[in-house]
VMD Tcl script that draws the C-alpha trace (Angstrom):
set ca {
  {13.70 -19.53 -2.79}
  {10.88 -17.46 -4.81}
  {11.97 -14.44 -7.10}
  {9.12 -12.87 -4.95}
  {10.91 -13.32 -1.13}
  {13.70 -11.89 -2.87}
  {12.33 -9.04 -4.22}
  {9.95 -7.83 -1.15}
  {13.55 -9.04 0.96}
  {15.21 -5.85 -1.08}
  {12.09 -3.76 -0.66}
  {11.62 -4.67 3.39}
  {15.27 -3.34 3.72}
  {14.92 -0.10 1.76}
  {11.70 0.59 3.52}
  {13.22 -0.27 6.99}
  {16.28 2.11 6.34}
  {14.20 5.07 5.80}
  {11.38 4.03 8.38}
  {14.17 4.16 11.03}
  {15.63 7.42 9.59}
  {14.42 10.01 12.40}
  {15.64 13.23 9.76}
  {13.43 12.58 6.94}
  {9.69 13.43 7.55}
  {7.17 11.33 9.73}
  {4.88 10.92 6.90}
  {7.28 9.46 4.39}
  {8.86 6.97 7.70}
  {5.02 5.79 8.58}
  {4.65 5.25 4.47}
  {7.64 3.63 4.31}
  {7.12 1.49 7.38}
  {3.91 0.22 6.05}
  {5.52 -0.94 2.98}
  {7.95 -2.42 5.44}
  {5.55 -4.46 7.46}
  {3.57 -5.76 3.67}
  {7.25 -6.63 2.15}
  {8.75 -8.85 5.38}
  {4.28 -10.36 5.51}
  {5.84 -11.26 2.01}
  {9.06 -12.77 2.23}
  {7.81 -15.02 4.92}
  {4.29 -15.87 3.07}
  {6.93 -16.39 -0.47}
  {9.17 -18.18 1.05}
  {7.12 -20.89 2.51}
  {8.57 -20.21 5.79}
  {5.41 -18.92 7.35}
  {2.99 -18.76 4.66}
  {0.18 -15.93 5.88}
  {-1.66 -14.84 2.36}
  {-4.27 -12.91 4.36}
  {-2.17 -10.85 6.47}
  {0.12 -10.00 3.20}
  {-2.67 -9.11 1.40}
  {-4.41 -7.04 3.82}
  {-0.78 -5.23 4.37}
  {-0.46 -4.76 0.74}
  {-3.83 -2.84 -0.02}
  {-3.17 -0.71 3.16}
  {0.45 -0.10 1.76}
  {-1.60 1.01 -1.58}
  {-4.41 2.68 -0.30}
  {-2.08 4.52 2.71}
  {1.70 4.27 2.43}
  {1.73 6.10 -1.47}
  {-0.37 8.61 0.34}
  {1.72 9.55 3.25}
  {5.13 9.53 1.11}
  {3.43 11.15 -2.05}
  {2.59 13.65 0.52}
  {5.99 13.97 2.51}
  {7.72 14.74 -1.21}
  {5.13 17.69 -2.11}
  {5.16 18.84 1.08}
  {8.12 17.91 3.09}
  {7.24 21.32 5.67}
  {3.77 20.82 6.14}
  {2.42 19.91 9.27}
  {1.06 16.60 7.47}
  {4.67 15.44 6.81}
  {6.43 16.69 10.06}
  {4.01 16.06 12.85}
  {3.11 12.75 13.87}
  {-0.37 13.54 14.86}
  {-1.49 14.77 11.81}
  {0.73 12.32 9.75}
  {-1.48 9.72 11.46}
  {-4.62 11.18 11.18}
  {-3.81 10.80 7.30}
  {-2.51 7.53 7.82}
  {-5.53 6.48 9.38}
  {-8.39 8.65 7.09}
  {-6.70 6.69 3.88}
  {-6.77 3.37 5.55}
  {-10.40 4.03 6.63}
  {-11.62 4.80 3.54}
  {-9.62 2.00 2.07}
  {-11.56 -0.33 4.35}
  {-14.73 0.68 3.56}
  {-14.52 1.10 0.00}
  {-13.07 -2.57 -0.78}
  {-15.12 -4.18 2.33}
  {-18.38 -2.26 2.40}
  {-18.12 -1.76 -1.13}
  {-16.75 -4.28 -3.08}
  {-14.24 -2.00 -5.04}
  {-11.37 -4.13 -5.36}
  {-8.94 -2.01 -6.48}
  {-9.54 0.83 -4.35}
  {-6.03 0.32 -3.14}
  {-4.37 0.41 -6.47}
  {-6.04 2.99 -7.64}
  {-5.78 5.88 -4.60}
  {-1.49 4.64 -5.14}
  {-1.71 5.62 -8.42}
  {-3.51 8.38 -7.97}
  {-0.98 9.49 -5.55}
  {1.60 9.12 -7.86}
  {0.11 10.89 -10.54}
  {-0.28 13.52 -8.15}
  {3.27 13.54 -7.36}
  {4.34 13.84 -10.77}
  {2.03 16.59 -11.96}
  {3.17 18.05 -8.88}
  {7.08 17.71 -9.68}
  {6.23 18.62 -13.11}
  {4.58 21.96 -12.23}
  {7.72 22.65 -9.74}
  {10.15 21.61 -11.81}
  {11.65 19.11 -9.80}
  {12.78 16.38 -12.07}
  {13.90 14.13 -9.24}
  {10.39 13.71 -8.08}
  {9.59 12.76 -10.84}
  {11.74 9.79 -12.08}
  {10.55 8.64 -8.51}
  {6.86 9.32 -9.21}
  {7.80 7.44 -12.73}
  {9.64 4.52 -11.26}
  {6.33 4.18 -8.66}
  {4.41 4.24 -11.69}
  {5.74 1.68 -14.16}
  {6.13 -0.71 -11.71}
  {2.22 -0.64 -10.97}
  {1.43 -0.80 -15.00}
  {3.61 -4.03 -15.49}
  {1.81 -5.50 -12.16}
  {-1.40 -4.56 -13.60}
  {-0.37 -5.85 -17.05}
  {0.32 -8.82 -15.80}
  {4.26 -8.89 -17.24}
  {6.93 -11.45 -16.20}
  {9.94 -12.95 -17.29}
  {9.20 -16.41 -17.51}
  {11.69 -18.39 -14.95}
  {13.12 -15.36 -13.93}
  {10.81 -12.35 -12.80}
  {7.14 -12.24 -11.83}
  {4.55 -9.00 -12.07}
  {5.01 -8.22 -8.42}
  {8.86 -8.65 -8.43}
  {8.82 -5.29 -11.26}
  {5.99 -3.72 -8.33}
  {8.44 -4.35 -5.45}
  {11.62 -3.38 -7.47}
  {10.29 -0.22 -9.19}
  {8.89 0.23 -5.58}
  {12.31 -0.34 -4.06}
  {13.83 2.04 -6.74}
  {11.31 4.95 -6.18}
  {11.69 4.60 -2.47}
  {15.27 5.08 -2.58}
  {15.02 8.17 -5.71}
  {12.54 10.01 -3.06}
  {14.39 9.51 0.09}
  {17.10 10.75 -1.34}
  {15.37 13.71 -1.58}
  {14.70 14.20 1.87}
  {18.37 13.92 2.48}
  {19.73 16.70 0.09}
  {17.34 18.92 0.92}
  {18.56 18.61 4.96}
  {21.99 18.58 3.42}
  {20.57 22.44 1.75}
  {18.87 23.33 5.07}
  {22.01 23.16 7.63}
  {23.48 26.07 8.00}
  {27.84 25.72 7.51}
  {30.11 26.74 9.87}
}
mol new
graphics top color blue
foreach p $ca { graphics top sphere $p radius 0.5 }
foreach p [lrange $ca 0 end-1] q [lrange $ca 1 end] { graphics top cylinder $p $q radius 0.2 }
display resetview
């Protein structure tokens, strides 16, 4: 099997975990969810089993134009009505995949994707910077070195490949920022 089934295999389960946690906000699940649906559109496309480079590719620009969005979102504002509702979570969901669409289709900007994730990320970071919430931002940082050493192309010869460092530093940031959502429940109920 392919370092790469293995890698979006870790990042399908993260992403599933927190999709299907109903406590932490609707915006980070749908975000997480989409990187979800791109990592197992992976596994099977990397591991020969059912190999769909189309679909995978299509899930992976929406999980880059959409998904960094909706979590970058749910971590600067995990009270807004944008993280917590489902309605308006969507309505971002949907506005970033839109514009997504018509940017790299009507277009012909490629990397529309990549860049509105790191975008988002940067955003997050300034954000956790300004707020002084260090958490955030070794999340935002894991997010964002794993998109420089995909973009730069980096491997391990034999062992690693770039996307394996995008779906682990992925995988890590995922799990730094959910955690998040759970302390600060763990802050908001009241003790007995």
């Amino acid at each position: 099997m392919n370092s790469l089934a293995i890698s979006d295999g870790l990042l399908f389960l993260v992403a599933c975990y927190f999709a299907l946690q109903i406590r932490v906000p609707v915006a980070f699940r749908l975000g997480s969810a989409i990187l979800g649906a791109a990592a197992v559109l992976g596994v099977l496309r990397f591991s020969g089993l059912l190999p769909l480079p189309q679909l995978h590719s299509f899930f992976s620009a929406l999980g880059a134009s959409s998904a960094f969005v909706l979590i970058s979102a749910s971590v600067m504002w995990p009270t807004r009505i944008v993280s917590t509702n489902v309605k308006y979570a969507s309505i971002l969901l949907i506005i970033s995949a839109a514009l997504g669409l018509i940017m790299v289709t009507g277009f012909g900007f490629v990397i529309f994707g990549q860049l509105m994730a790191f975008l988002s990320v940067l955003l997050l970071a300034v954000s956790s910077i300004i707020n002084k919430r260090t958490d955030c931002f070794f999340g935002s940082l894991t997010f964002a070195v794993g998109f420089l050493l995909f973009v730069m192309k980096y491997d391990i010869p034999g062992y690693l490949q770039p996307g394996d460092f995008l779906h682990i530093f992925t995988t890590i940031g995922l799990i730094i920022l959910g955690r998040i959502h759970f302390s600060m429940l763990r802050l908001s109920v009241p003790r007995r």
